[in-house]
C-alpha positions as CSV (number, residue, x, y, z in Angstrom):
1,X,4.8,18.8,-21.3
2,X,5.2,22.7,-21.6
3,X,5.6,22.2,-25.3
4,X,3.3,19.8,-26.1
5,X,2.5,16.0,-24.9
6,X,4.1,12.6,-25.5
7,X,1.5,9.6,-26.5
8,X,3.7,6.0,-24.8
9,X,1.7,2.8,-26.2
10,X,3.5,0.0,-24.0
11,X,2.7,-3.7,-23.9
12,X,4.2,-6.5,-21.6
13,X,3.6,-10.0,-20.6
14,X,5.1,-11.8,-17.2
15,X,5.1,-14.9,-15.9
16,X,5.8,-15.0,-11.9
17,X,6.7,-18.3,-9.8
18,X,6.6,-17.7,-6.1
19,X,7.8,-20.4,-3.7
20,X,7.5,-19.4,-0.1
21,X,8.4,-21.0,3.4
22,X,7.6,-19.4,6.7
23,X,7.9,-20.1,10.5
24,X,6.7,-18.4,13.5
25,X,7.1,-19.2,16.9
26,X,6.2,-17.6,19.9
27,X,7.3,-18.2,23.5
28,X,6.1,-16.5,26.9
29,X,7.6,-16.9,30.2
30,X,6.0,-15.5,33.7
31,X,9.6,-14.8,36.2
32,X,6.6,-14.0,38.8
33,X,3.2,-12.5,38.7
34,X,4.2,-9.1,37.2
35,X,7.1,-9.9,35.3
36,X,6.9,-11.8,32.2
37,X,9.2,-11.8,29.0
38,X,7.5,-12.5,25.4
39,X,9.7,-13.8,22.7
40,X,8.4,-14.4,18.4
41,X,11.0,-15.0,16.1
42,X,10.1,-15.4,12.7
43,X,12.0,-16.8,9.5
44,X,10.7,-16.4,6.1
45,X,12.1,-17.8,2.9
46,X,11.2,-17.0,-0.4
47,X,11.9,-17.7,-4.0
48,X,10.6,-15.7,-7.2
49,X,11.3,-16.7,-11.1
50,X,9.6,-14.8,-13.5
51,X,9.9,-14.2,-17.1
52,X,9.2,-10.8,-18.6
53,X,8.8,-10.0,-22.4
54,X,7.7,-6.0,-23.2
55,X,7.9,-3.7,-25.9
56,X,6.5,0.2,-26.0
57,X,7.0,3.4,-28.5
58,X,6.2,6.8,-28.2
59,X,5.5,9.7,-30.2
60,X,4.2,13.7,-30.2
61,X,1.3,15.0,-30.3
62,X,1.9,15.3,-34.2
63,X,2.2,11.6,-34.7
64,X,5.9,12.0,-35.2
65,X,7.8,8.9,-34.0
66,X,10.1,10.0,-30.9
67,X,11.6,6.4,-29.9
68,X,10.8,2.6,-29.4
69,X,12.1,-0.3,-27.6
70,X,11.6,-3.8,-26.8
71,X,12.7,-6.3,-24.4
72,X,13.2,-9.6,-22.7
73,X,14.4,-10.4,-19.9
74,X,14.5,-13.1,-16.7
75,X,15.0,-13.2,-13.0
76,X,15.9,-14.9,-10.0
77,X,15.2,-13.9,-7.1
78,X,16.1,-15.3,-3.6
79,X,15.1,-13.4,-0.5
80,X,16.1,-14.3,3.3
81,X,14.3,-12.5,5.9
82,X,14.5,-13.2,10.1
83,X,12.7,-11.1,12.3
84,X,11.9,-11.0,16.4
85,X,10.8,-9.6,18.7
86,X,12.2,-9.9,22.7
87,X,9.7,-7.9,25.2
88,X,10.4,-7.5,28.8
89,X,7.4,-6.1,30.7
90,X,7.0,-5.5,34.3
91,X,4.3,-4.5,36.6
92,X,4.8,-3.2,40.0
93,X,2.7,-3.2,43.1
94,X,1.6,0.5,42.6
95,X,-1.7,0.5,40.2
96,X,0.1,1.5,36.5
97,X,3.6,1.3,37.3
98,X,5.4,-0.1,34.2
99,X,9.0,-0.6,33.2
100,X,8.9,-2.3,29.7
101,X,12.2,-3.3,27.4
102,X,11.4,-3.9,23.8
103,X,14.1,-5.5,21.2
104,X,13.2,-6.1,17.7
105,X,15.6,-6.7,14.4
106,X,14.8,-7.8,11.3
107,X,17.5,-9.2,8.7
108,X,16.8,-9.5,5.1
109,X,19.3,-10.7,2.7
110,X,18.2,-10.6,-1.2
111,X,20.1,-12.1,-4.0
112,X,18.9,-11.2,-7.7
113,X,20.2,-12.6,-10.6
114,X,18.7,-11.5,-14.2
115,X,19.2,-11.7,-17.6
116,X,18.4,-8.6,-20.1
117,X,18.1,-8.5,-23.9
118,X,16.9,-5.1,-25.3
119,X,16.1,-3.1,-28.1
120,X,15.6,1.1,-27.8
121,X,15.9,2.8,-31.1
122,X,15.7,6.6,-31.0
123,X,14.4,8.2,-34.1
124,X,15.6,12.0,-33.2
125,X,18.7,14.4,-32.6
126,X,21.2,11.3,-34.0
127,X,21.0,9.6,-30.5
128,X,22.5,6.3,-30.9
129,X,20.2,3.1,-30.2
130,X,20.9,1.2,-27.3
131,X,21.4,-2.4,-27.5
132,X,22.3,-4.5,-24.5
133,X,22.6,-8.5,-23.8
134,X,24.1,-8.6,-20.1
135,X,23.5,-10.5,-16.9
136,X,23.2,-8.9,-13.3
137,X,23.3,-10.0,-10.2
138,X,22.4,-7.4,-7.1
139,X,22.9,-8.6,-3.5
140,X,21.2,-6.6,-1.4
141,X,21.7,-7.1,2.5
142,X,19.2,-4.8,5.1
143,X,19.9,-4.7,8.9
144,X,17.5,-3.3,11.4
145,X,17.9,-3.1,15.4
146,X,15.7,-1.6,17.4
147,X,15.4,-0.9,21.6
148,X,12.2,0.8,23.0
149,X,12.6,1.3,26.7
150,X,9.5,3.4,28.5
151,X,8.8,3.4,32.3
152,X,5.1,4.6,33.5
153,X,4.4,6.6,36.6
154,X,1.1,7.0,38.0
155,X,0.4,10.6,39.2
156,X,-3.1,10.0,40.6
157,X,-5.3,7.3,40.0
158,X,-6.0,8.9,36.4
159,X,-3.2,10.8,35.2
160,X,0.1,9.0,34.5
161,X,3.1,10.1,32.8
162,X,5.5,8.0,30.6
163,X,9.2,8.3,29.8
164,X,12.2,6.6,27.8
165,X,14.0,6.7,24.6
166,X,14.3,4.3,21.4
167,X,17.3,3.7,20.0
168,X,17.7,2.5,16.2
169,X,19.9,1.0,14.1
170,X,19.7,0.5,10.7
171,X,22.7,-0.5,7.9
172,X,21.5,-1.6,4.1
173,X,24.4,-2.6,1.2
174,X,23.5,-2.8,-2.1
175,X,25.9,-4.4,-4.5
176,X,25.2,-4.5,-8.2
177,X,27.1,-6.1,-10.8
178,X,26.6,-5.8,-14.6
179,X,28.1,-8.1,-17.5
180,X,28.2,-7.6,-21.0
181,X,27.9,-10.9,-24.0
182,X,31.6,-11.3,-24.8
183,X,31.1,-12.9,-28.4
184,X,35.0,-14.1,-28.3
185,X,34.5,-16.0,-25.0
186,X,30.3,-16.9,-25.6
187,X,30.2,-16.0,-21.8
188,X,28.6,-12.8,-20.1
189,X,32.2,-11.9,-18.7
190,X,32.8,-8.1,-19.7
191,X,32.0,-6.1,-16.8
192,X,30.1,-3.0,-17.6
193,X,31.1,-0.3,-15.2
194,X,28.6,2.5,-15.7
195,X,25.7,0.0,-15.0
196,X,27.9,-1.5,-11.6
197,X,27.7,0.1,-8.1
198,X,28.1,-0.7,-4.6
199,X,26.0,1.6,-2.1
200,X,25.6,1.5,1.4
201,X,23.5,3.5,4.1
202,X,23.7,3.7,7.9
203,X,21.4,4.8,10.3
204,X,22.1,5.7,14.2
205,X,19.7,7.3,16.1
206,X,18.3,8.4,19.8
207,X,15.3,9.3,20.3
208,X,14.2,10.6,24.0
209,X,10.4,10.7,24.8
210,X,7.5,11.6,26.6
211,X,4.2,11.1,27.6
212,X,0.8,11.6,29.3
213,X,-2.7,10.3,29.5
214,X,-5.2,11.2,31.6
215,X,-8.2,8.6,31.8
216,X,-11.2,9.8,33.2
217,X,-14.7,8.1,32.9
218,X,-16.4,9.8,30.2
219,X,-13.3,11.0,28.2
220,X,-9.1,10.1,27.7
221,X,-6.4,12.1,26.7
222,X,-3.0,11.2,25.7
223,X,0.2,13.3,24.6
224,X,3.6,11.6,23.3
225,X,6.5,13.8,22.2
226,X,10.0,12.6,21.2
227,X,13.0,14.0,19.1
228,X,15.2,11.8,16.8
229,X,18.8,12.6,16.9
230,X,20.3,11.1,13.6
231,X,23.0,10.2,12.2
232,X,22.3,9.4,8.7
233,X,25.7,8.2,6.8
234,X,25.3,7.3,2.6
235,X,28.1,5.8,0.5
236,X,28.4,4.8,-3.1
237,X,31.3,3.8,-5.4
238,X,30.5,4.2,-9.2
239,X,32.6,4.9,-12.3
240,X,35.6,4.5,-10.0
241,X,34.4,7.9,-7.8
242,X,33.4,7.8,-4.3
243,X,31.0,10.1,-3.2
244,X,30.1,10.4,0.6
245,X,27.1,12.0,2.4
246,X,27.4,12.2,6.1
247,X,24.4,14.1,7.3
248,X,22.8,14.9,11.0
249,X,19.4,15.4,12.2
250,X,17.1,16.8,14.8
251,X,13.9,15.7,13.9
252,X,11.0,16.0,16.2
253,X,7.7,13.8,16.6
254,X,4.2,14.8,18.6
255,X,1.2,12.7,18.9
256,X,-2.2,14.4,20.7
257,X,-5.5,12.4,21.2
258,X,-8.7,13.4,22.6
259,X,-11.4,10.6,23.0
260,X,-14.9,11.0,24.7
261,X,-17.3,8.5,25.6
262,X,-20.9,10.4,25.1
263,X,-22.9,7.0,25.9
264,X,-22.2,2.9,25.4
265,X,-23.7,3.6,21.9
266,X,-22.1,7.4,21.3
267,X,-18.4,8.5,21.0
268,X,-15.9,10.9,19.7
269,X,-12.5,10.6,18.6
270,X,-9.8,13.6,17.6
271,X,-6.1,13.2,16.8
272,X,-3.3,15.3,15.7
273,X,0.1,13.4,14.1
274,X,3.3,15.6,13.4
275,X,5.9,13.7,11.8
276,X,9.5,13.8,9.6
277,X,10.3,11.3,7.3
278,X,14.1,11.0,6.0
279,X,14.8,10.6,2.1
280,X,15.8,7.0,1.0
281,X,19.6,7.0,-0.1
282,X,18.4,6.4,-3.5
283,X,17.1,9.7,-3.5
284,X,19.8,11.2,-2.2
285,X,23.1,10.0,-3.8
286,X,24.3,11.5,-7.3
287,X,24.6,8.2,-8.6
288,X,23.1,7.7,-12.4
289,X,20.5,4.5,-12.3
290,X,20.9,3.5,-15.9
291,X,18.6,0.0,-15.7
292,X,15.9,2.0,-18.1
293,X,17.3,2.8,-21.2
294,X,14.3,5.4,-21.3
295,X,14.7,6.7,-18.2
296,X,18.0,7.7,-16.0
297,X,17.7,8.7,-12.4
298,X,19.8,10.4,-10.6
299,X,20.0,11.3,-6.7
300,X,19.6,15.0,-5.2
301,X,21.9,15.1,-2.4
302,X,19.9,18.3,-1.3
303,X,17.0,17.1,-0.2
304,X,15.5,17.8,3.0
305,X,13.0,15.3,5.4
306,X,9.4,15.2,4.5
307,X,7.6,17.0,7.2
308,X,4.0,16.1,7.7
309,X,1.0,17.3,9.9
310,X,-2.0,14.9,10.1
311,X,-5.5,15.7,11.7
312,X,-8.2,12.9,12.4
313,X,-11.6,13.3,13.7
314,X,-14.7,10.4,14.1
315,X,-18.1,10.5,15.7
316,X,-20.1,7.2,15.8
317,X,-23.9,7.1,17.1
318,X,-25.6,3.9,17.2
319,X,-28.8,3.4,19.1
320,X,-29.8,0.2,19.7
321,X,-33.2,0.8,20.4
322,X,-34.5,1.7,16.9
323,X,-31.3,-0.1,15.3
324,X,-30.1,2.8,13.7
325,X,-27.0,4.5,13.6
326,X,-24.5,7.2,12.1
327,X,-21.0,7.8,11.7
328,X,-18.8,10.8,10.8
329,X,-15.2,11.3,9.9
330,X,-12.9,13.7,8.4
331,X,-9.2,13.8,7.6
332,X,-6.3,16.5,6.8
333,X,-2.8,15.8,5.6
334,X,-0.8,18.6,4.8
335,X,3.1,18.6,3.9
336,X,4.8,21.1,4.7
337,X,7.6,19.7,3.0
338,X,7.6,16.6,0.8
339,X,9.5,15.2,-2.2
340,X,8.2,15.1,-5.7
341,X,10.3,13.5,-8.6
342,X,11.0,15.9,-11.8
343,X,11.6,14.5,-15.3
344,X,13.4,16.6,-18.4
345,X,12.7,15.2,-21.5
346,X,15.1,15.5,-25.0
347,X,14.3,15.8,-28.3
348,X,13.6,11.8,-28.2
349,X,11.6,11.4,-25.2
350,X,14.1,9.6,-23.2
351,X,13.8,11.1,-19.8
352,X,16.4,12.4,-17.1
353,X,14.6,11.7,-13.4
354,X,15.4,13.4,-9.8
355,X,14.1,14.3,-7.3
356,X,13.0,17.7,-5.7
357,X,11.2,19.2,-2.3
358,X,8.1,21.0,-2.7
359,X,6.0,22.1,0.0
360,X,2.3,23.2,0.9
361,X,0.2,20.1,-0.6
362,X,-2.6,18.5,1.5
363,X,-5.1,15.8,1.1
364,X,-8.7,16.6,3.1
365,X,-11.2,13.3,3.4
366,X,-14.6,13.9,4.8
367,X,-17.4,10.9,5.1
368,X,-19.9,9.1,6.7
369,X,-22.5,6.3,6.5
370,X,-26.0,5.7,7.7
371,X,-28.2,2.4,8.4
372,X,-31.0,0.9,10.4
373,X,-32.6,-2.4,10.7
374,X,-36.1,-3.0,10.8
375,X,-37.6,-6.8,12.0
376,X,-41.3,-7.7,11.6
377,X,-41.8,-11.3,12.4
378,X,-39.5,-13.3,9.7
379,X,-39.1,-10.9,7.8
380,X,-35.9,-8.8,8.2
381,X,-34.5,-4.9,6.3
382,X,-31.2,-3.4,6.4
383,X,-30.3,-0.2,4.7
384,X,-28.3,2.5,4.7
385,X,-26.1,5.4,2.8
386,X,-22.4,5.9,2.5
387,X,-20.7,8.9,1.4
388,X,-16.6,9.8,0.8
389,X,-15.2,12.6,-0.3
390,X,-11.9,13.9,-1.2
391,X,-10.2,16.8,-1.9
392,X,-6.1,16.9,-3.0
393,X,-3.8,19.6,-4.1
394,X,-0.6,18.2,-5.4
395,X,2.6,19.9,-7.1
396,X,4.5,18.4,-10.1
397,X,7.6,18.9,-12.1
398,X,8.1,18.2,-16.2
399,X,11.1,19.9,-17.9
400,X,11.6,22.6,-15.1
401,X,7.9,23.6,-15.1
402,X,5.8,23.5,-11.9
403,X,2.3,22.3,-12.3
404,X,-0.2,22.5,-9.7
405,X,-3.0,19.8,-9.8
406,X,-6.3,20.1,-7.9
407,X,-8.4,16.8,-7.2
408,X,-11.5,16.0,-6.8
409,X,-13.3,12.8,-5.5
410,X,-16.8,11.8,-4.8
411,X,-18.1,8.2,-4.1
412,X,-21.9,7.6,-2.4
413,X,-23.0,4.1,-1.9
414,X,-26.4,2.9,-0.8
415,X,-27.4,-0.6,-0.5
416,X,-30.0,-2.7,0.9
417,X,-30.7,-5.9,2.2
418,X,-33.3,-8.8,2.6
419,X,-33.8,-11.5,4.6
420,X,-36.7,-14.2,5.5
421,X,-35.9,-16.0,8.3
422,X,-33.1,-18.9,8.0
423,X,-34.0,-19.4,3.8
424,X,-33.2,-16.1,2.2
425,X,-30.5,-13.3,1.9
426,X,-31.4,-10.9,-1.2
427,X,-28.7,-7.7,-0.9
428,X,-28.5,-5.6,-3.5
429,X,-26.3,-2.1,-3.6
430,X,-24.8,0.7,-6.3
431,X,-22.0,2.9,-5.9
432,X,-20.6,5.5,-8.3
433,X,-16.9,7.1,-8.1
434,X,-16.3,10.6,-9.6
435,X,-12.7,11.6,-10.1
436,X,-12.0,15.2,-11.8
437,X,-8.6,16.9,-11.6
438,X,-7.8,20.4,-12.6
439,X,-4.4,21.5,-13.8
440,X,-2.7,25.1,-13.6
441,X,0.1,25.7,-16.0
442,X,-0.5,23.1,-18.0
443,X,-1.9,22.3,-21.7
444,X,-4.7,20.6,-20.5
445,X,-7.4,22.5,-18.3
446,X,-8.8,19.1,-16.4
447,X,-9.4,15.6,-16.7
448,X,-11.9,13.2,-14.8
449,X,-13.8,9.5,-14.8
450,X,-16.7,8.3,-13.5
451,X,-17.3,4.3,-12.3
452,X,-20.9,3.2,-11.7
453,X,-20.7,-0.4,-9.9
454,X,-24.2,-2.1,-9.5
455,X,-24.4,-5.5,-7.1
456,X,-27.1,-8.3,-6.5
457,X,-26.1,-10.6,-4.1
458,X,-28.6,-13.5,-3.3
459,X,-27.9,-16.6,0.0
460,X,-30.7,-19.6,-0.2
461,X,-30.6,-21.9,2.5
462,X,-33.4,-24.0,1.3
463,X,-33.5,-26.9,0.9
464,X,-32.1,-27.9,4.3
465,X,-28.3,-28.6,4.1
466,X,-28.1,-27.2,1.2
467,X,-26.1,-23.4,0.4
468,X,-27.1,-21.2,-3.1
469,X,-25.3,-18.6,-3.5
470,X,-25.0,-15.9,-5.8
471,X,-22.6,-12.6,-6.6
472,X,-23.6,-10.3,-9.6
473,X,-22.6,-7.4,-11.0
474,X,-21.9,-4.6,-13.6
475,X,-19.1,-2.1,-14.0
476,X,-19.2,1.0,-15.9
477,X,-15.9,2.9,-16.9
478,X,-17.1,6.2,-18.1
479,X,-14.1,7.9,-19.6
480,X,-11.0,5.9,-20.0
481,X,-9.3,5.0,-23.7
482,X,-11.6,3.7,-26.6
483,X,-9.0,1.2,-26.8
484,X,-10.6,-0.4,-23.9
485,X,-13.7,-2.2,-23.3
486,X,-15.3,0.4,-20.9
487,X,-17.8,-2.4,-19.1
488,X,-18.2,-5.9,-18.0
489,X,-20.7,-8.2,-16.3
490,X,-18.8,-10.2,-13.0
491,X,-21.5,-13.7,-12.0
492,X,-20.1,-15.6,-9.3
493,X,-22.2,-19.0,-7.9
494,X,-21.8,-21.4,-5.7
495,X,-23.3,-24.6,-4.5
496,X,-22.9,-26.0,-1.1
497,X,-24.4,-29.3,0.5
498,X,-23.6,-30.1,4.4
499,X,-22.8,-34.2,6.1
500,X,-22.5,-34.8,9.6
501,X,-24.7,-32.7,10.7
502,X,-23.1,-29.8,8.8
503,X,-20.0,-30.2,9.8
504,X,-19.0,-31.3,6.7
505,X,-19.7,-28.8,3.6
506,X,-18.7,-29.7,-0.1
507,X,-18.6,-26.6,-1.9
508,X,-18.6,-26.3,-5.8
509,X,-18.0,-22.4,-7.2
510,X,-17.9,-20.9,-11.1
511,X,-16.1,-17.7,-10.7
512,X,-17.2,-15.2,-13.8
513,X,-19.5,-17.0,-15.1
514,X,-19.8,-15.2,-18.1
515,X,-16.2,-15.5,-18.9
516,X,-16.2,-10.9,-19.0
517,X,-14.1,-9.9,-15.7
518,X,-11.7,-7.2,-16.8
519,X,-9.2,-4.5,-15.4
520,X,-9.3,-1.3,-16.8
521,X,-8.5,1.6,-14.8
522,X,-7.3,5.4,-15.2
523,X,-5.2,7.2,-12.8
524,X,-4.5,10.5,-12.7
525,X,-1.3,12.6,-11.4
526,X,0.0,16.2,-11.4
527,X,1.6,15.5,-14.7
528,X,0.4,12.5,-16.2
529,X,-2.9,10.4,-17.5
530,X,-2.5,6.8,-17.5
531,X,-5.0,4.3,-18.8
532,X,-4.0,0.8,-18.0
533,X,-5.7,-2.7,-18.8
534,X,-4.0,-5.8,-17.0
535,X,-4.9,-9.4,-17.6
536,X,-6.6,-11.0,-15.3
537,X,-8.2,-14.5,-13.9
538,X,-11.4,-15.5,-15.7
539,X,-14.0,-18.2,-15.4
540,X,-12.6,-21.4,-13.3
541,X,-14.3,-23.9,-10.8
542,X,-13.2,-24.6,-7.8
543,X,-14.1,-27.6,-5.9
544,X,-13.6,-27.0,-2.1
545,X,-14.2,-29.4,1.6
546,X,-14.6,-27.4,4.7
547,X,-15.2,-29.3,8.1
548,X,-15.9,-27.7,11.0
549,X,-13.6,-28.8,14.3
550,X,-15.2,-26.6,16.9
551,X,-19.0,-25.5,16.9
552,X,-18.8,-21.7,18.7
553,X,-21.8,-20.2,16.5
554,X,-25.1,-19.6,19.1
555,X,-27.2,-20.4,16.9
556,X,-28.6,-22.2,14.0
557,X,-28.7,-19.0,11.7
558,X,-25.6,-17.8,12.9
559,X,-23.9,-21.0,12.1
560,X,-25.5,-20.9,8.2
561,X,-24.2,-17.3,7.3
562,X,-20.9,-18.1,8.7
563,X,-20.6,-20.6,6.2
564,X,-21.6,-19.3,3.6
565,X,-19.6,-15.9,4.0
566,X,-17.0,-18.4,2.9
567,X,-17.8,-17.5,-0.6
């Protein structure tokens, strides 16, 4: 913060059940030749329970308690979902003439019912502590319609020019109702109004559109335009006050892409993206979101639509003479406009979120990878180079003040493998990630963290039907927390033996071996350093059958690495 920083320790422990059921169907019909209609519905069910129990505190840079909290709490969660998708497509006797109808909704109705017993004690400015023991239950409906009609005209045989117009639909309802422990009745029947609201948001829009492509033999070019008229309606009802947000928009859209064929093995690719992105209503209604007894947030009803230009260019060159190739890229995002969320903190850390535009921050991503092959008799190399890079400059908000963060990211990769006819596959690789990020206006001058991952992966497919396999390797965290362990050693093996002619394979895997797979990882914003450990899944066995209905492989070799790639 401009005054100093805030140290949060936090801890929590969750238990999640899911339960899911799913069914997809698909259905084409041919009316004649060149007309055919595609239907796919799809219905997906699913239930989550989980159990959550968390506790955190924070203090100043001085050591000086600011506030601390615990919690437990559990949920139900039931969620409802059909989708589909109704296309109409027809071809007509001219060479690419099209007239295509495209219909798609998707429903999702989610009920949530939870239960919340919590702790926060504030240490400064005579806050009071809040203390809550309350049941909610949030039912959450989310309609979605969708029409995409576009009819193609061919020009000359290489230039055609498209035309049509989406129309969209779109109505969500939140409804959330709070109780408070009522110690006279021993039931959760005293509504609590300031954590109770009812929201809703509506979408209508139009969207005319564009488009050409010219297709010649060695190169393609195609240009979509469209503009979104929108009306874009958000309600809420809280603390007995209505507040009502009708808004209209022009938004436009433009897509350009440039591809050229150099060769069979050489080829370029360039694209430009400009896009707008509405605010979610939850951004956008003055509505206080008290869930977080740490953290309120409240809406900006002044927010305008993201705005975004993107630029994409790749070259790929692969001869396969020499078996050796190369490939290029580079990427540019820049915002024009974009939304950033801003916290002001009191005297006992408990924050006060919402949201804000800022504008000029871009993300620029250049890379590219090198390999060749080289074959002597049985004996067969692979190798090759990777290299990413990435350069961000991002804006954030904390008490009022604006800080500017610049980011840097580096991660080269080379790797290597081996293999001697149909027995042996010996690949080993290393990568590092370097992550720095410089502040302006801000306490700290910069922060970064360097990863070095080393990998040995060995295949052994000797002796005949049986499968060896092997996965190692080390991780090293160079600058997160000395609360955390800052490496760990990952062994994965496996053991396969094929029947029926290796149709059959019994498999039997140790994952982690050496019982030390961790997560530890830092992450890095405009205004914030987090280093985070989660639990995860150790050493277990797995026992596993596959058999093999269809034989496609076209040969021996190629039907022993597919196998094994299993692992």
């Amino acid at each position: 913060m401009p005054t100093g920083n805030i140290l949060t320790e936090s801890d929590a422990k969750t238990r999640t059940e899911n339960t899911g059921n799913k069914a997809n169907f698909e259905f084409e019909y041919k009316l004649d030749p060149s007309t055919r209609i595609v239907f796919t519905p799809k219905f997906n069910q699913t239930r989550v329970d989980s159990d959550s129990d968390s506790s955190s505190s924070s203090q100043d840079e001085n050591g000086q308690a600011l506030n601390e909290s615990t919690a437990v709490s559990r949920r139900e969660n039931t969620t409802t979902n059909f989708a589909n998708t109704l296309n109409f497509n027809k071809a007509f006797e001219k060479k690419n003439r099209n007239l295509s109808f495209v219909f798609d909704n998707n429903n999702t109705d989610a009920i949530t019912d939870a239960l919340n017993v919590s702790e926060t004690i504030f240490y400064q400015d005579n806050k009071p502590n809040d203390t809550r023991n309350q049941t909610t239950r949030n039912d959450n409906v989310n309609d979605a319609y969708s029409l995409d009609i576009e009819y193609t005209e061919p020009i000359t045989d290489s230039l055609r020019i498209r035309f049509g117009s989406d129309f969209d639909w779109q109505n969500e309802i939140k409804d959330q109702k709070t109780f408070d422990y009522d110690a006279d009745t021993q039931s959760y029947s005293q509504i609590n109004q300031s954590l109770t609201t009812y929201t809703t948001s509506k979408q209508n829009s139009v969207s005319p559109k564009v488009g050409i492509t010219l297709q010649k033999n060695k190169y393609t070019i195609n240009l979509d335009t469209k503009t979104s008229i929108i009306d874009y309606d958000n309600h809420a009802f809280y603390l007995g006050n209505a507040t009502d947000l009708n808004q209209k928009y022009a938004l436009p859209y433009a897509t350009a892409q440039f591809r050229y064929k150099f060769s069979r093995s050489k080829n370029m690719t360039f694209k430009y993206d400009y896009s707008n992105t509405l605010p979610a209503s939850s951004f956008l209604l003055p509505v206080a979101n008290l869930s977080n007894p740490l953290n309120t947030i409240i809406g900006n009803p002044n927010l305008t639509p993201i705005e975004k230009s993107s630029a994409n260019f790749s070259f790929r060159n692969f001869d396969f003479r020499t078996r050796s190739g190369y490939s290029v890229y580079a990427r540019g995002d820049y915002y024009s406009n974009d939304i950033s969320s801003t916290s002001f903190y009191d005297d006992s850390g408990k924050r006060t979120t919402t949201y804000v535009n800022i504008s000029d921050t871009y993300t620029l991503t250049v890379g590219g990878n090198w390999n060749q092959s080289i074959k002597k008799d049985a004996n067969t190399f692979r190798y090759g180079l990777q290299l990413n890079g990435t350069y961000s400059f991002d804006k954030g908000f904390t008490n009022g003040v604006m800080y500017n963060a610049k980011g840097t990211a580096v991660t080269p990769k080379v790797y290597l493998s081996y293999e001697y006819g149909d027995l042996l596959v010996i690949a080993p690789s290393y990568s590092l990630s370097y992550n720095e990020t410089k502040y302006e206006n801000y306490t700290r001058d910069a922060t970064s963290n360097v990863v070095h991952r080393i990998n040995l992966q060995t295949t052994s497919y000797w002796p005949s039907k049986f499968i060896f396999g092997n996965d190692f390797g080390y991780t090293y965290n160079s600058n997160i927390s000395s609360d955390f362990k800052k490496d760990f050693y990952l062994w994965n093996t496996s053991l396969s033996y094929g029947f029926l002619d290796k149709k059959l394979y019994a498999k039997i895997k140790v994952y982690d071996v050496l019982n030390q797979n961790q997560s530890a990882t830092r992450t890095i914003s405009a205004t914030s350093i987090r280093d985070e450990e989660n639990t995860v899944l150790k050493r277990y066995v797995m026992f596993s059958l596959a058999y093999k209905i269809g034989n496609f492989a076209g040969n021996e070799k190629g039907k022993r690495r597919g196998r094994e790639r299993e692992e």
